[in-house]
C-alpha positions in Angstrom: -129.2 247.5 -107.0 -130.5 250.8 -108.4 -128.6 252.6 -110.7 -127.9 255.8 -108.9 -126.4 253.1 -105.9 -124.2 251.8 -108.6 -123.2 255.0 -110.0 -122.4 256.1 -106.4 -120.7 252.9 -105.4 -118.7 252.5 -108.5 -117.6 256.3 -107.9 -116.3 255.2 -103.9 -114.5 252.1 -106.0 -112.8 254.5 -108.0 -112.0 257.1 -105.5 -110.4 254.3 -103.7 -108.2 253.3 -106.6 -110.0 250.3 -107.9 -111.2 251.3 -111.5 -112.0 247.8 -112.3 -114.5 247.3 -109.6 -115.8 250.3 -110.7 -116.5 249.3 -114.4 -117.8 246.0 -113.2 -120.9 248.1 -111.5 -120.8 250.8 -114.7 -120.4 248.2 -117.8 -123.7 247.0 -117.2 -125.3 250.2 -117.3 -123.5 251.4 -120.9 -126.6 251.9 -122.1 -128.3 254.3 -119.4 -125.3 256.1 -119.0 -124.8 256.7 -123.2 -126.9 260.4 -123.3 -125.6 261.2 -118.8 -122.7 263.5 -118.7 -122.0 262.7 -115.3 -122.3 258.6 -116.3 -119.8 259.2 -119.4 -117.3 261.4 -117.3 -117.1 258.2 -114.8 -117.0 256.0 -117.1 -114.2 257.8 -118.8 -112.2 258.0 -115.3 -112.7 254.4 -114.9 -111.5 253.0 -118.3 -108.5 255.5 -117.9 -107.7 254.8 -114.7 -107.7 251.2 -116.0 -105.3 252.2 -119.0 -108.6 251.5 -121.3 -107.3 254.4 -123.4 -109.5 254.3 -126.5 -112.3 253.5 -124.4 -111.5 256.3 -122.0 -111.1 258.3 -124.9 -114.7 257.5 -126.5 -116.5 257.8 -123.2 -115.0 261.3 -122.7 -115.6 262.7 -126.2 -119.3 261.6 -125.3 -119.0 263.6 -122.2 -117.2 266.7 -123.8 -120.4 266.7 -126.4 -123.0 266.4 -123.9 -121.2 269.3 -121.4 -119.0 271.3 -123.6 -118.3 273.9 -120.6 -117.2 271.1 -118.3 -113.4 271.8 -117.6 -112.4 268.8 -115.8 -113.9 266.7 -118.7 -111.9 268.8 -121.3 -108.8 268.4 -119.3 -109.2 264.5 -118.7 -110.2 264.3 -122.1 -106.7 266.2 -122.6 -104.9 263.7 -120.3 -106.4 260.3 -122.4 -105.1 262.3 -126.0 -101.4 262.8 -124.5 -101.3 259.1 -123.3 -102.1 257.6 -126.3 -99.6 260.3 -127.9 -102.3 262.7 -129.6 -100.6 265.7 -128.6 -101.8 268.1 -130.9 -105.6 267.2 -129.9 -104.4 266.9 -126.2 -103.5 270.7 -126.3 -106.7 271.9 -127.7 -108.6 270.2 -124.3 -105.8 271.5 -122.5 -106.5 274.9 -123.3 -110.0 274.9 -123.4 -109.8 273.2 -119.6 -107.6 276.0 -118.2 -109.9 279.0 -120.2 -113.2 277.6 -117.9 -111.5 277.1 -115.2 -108.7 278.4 -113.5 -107.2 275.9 -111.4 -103.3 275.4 -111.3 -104.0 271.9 -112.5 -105.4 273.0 -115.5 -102.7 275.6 -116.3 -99.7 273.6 -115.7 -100.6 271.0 -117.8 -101.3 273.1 -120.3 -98.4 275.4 -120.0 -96.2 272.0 -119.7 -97.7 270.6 -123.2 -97.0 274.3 -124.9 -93.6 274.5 -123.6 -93.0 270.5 -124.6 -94.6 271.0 -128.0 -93.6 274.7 -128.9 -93.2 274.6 -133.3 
């Protein structure tokens, strides 16, 4: 199987709720996918989704270096950091996330963080 198949295909397994699947098709590829923003950024999704949390974390610090302006990275990146009770970092993603990109999403979670952690 090519890799832009398995990329593709590990991207319906994860759609579909089945992160594992999805690493099982990605994991092999770790290598490939080390300098793809795209490949990091599903990666990161996957080993979340699969409660992975410092992997999650690593693949989407990768992703936030490769594609600073990405806003959906900043905010998952945001997510991972406030699950594994980093909230101070979480914040920082949070508000960057909802400064590129207006979706409500991205300002209720930050909003909700600033209200929950408000000195």
């Amino acid at each position: 199987m090519q890799e832009t198949e398995r990329f593709r295909l590990a991207r319906a397994y994860l759609d579909a709720g089945d992160p594992l699947e999805a690493l099982s098709l990605l994991e092999p590829l770790l290598d490939e996918l080390r300098e793809q923003a795209a490949g990091q950024l599903l990666l990161g999704r996957a080993y979340y989704h699969s409660a992975q949390l410092e992997k999650a974390q690593e693949a989407l610090e990768r992703t936030v270096a490769l594609a600073p302006t990405d806003a959906y990275a900043r905010f998952a990146l945001g997510r991972t950091l406030q699950r594994r009770s980093r909230h101070d970092e979480a914040g920082v993603h949070f508000r960057i996330a909802a400064a590129l990109d207006d979706r409500p999403e991205f300002r209720e979670h930050r909003d909700a963080h600033e209200r929950a952690f408000a000195a």
